[in-house]
Phi, psi and omega in degrees: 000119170253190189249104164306136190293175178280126166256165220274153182282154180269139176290174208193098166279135179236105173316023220278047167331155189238132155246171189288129154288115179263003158285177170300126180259139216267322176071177185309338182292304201263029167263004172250354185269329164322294189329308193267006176275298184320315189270316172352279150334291204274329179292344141296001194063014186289110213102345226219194187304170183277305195290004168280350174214052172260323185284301175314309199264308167333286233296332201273346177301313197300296198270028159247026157309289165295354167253343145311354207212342183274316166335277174307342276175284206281335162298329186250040159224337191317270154295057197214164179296328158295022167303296175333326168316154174243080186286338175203154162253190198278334192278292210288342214249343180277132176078008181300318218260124165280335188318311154301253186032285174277348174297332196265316190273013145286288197269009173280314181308285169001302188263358192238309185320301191301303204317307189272345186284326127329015172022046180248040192276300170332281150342291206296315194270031174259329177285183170274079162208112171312180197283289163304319174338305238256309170286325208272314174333296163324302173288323170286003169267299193306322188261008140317285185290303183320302209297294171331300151326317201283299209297318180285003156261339143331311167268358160287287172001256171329314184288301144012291188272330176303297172332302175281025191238151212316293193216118207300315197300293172317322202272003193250319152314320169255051181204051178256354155319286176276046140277011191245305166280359190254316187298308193302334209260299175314343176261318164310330178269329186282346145278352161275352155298293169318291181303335188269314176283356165251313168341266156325327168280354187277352194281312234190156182254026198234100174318291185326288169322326194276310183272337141321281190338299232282324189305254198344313177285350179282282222285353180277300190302003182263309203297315195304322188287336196268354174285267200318332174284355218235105168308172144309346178248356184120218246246134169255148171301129148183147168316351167285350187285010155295344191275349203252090201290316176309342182239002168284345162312319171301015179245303190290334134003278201271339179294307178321270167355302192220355198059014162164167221290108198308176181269190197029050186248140200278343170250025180295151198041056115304127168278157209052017207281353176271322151264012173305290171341300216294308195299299207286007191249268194334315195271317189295287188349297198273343142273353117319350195228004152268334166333279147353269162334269192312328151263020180239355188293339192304315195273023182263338193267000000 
């Protein structure tokens, strides 16, 4: 018996060639404007589960409450002898909200931790971007988003009471001061938020821990000033009330504003206390942003 031979199987040749990238190469500005739309994006949840972005767009529902409601307040009094209320002002709506706060301390662990616990720090810094690159990015997203959240319920606000109002022209004349003060006052928190709140997640690759810290350094320097600052009769004006790091933004806030440190403020009538504020906003600044420095310089070498 014989076997017919088998025939051998037949092959498939595929043409794939690689060709060159021939676009524009965009270089280090734009792997760090990539970094920071990329952390952006995930701190909107963008992208990403629907409960990933129940925290961003609530916290932005929360903090147009009150200009929804100074709104609403100036419309059904608007002719009337309570036109003149003030459900909030324009000075007071910066920092009204803990709600940044807790928006900063969720999500900067968020955006920086998994990077390290996931050892892809290395990847990301194979293109041409340092270690600081890398920092600045991280911070311009959280103070993107922080600056935004605040300033756009400022402008429902404004535009709001402009609308209800006698005549929309006067009320934008007299208020042109705050184009000005309300964005610069909203940047002042919102980089000091940022840089503190990046700080802290750069300590540890562990969200939680990050986000304790970031708290845990608010509320311990809020109690300690307010312990050391508090007479016998309650609570007193002194320069330790520098120490209560959540409200020192709000002294330059009211510098902005009023040209000085507004009342029932714990270093209100202190001399120097306005550029005592400045130096001490500067100095958080500038430790956190050696923070910064020092864990991210390691990787460049």
């Amino acid at each position: 018996m014989t076997v017919a031979p088998t025939a051998a199987p037949g092959g498939q040749v595929y043409d794939r060639g690689y060709r060159p990238y021939e676009g524009k190469r965009g270089g280090r500005g734009a792997v760090v404007r990539a970094l920071w739309i990329a952390s952006m994006r995930r701190a909107l949840g963008l992208r990403r589960a629907w409960r990933q972005k129940l925290l961003p767009w609530g916290l932005l529902v929360v903090v147009s409450i009150p200009a929804i409601v100074a709104v609403g307040i100036a419309y059904v009094t608007r002719n009337t002898p309570g036109r003149d209320f003030r459900f909030i002002s324009y000075q007071e709506y910066v920092g009204v909200s803990t709600a940044l706060l807790l928006f900063v301390a969720i999500t900067a662990p968020d955006i920086m931790c998994p990077d390290r616990r996931q050892r892809v720090l290395p990847l990301i810094l194979s293109r041409p971007l340092t270690g600081l690159d890398y920092a600045f990015a991280k911070v311009a997203s959280i103070f993107t988003i922080v600056f935004a959240f605040g300033f756009l319920p400022q402008v429902l606000l404004f535009v709001g009471r402009m609308l209800v109002s006698d005549s929309a022209l006067t009320y934008f004349n007299g208020h042109l001061d705050v184009l000005w003060k309300v964005p610069l006052s909203v940047a002042v928190l919102a980089l000091f938020y940022a840089v503190l709140g990046t700080a802290c997640a750069s300590v540890t690759n562990r969200r939680v821990v990050a986000a304790v810290t970031f708290l845990g350094i608010l509320l311990v320097s809020s109690v300690l000033s307010h312990a050391v600052t508090e007479g016998p009769n309650g609570a007193s004006h002194s320069l330790l009330g520098l120490l209560d790091l959540p409200v020192l933004p709000l002294y330059l806030r009211d510098l902005i504003f009023e040209g000085h440190v507004g009342r029932d403020m714990l270093i209100t009538g202190e001399a120097g206390a306005g550029p005592l504020a400045i130096i001490s906003y500067l100095a958080v600044i500038a430790a956190g942003a050696g923070v910064l420095f020092y864990r991210y310089r390691w990787i460049e070498r």
